[in-house]
C-alpha positions as CSV (number, residue, x, y, z in Angstrom):
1,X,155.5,9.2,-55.4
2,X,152.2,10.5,-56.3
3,X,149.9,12.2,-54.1
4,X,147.6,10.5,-52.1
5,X,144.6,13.0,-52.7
6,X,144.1,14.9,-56.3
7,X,144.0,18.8,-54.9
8,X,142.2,19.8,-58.6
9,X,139.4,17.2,-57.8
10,X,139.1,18.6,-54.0
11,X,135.7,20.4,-53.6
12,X,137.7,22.8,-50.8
13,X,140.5,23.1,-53.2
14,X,137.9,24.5,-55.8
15,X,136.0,27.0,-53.6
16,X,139.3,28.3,-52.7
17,X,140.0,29.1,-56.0
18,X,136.6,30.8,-56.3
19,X,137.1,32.4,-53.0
20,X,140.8,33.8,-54.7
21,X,139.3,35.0,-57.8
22,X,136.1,37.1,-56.0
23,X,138.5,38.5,-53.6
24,X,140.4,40.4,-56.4
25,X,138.0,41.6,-58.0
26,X,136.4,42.8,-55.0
27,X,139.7,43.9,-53.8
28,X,140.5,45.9,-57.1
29,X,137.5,48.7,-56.1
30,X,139.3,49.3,-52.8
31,X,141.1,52.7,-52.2
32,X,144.9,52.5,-53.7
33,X,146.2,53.3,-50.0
34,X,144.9,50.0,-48.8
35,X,147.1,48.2,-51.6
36,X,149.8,47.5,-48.9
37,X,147.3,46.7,-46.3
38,X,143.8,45.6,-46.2
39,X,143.9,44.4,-49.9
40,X,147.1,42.4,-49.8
41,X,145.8,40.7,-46.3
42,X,142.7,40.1,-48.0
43,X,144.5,38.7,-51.1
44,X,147.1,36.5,-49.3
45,X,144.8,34.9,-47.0
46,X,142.7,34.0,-49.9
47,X,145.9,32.6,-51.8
48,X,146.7,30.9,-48.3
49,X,143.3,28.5,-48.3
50,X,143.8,26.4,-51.7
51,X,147.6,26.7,-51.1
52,X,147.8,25.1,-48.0
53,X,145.1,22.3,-49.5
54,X,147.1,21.5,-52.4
55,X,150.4,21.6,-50.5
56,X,149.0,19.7,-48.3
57,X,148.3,16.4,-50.5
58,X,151.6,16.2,-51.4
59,X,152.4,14.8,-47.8
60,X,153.0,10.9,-47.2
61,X,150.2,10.5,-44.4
62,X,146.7,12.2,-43.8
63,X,148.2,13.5,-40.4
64,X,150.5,15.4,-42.0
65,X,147.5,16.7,-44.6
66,X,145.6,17.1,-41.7
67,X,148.2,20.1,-40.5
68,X,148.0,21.8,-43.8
69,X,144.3,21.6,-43.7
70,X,144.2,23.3,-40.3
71,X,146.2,26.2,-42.1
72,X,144.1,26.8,-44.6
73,X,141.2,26.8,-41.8
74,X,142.9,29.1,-40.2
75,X,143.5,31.3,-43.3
76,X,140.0,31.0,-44.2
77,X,139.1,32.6,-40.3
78,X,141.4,35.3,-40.8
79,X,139.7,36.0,-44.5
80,X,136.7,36.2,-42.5
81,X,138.1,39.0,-40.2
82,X,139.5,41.0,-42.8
83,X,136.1,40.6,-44.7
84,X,134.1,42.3,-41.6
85,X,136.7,44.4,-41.4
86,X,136.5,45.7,-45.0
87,X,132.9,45.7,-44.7
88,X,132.7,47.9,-41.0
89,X,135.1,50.8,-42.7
90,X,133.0,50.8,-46.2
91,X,135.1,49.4,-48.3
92,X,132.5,47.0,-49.6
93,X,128.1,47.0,-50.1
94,X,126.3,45.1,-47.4
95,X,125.0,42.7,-50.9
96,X,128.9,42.1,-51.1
97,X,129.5,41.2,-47.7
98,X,126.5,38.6,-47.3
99,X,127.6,37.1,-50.7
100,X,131.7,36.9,-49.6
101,X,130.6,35.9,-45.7
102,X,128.4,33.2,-47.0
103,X,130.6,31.6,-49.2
104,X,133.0,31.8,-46.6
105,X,131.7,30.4,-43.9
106,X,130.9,27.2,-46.3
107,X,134.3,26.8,-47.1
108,X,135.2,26.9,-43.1
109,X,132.3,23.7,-42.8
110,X,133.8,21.9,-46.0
111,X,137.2,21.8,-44.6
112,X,135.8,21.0,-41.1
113,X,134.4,18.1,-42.4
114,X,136.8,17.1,-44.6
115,X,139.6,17.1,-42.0
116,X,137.1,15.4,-39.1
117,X,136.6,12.5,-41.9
118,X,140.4,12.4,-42.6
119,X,140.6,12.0,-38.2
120,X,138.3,9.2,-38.2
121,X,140.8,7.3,-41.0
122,X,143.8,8.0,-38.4
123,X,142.1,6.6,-35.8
């Protein structure tokens, strides 16, 4: 059975990827004693948003997408945590932070929308 929605085409799938990418590199300049911590939260939440988007399309109905969406919502709020985080103990420059909690915060409105257009489908 093929998948209902094409997770490469996704907009929120692609920003994910973006998201993924930026947070290693930004990740790579923090202290080697955060490898196991802060930097692998950071990494695996960021892994967690296009994850969840593609696994997601895989499923039979847009209820059940609509469950993996909310994951990777959730993923991206927690990114968002550990970004302020990083960002209060110095970790990263106030330039870095705006840039990451921008982008962010887009990414939390694109899947918002997506899933409250996927609802109105359901209904």
């Amino acid at each position: 059975m093929a998948a209902k929605h094409n997770f490469r085409k996704l907009t929120i799938w692609k920003e994910g990827i973006e998201l993924t990418k930026e947070t290693y590199s930004t990740t790579d300049t923090f202290p080697k004693s955060e490898i196991y911590s802060l930097t692998s939260q950071l990494q695996r939440a960021a892994v967690s948003i296009p994850s969840n988007i593609a696994e997601g399309t895989a499923k039979r109905t847009d209820k059940h997408f609509l469950q993996y969406l909310d994951n990777a919502l959730g993923s991206a709020f927690e990114w968002e945590t550990q970004l302020i985080i990083a960002f209060e103990v110095g970790y990263i420059s106030n330039e870095r932070f705006k840039h990451l909690e921008i982008k962010i915060q887009s990414i939390q409105g694109m899947i918002t929308r997506f899933m409250e257009n996927l609802e109105k489908n359901i209904s």
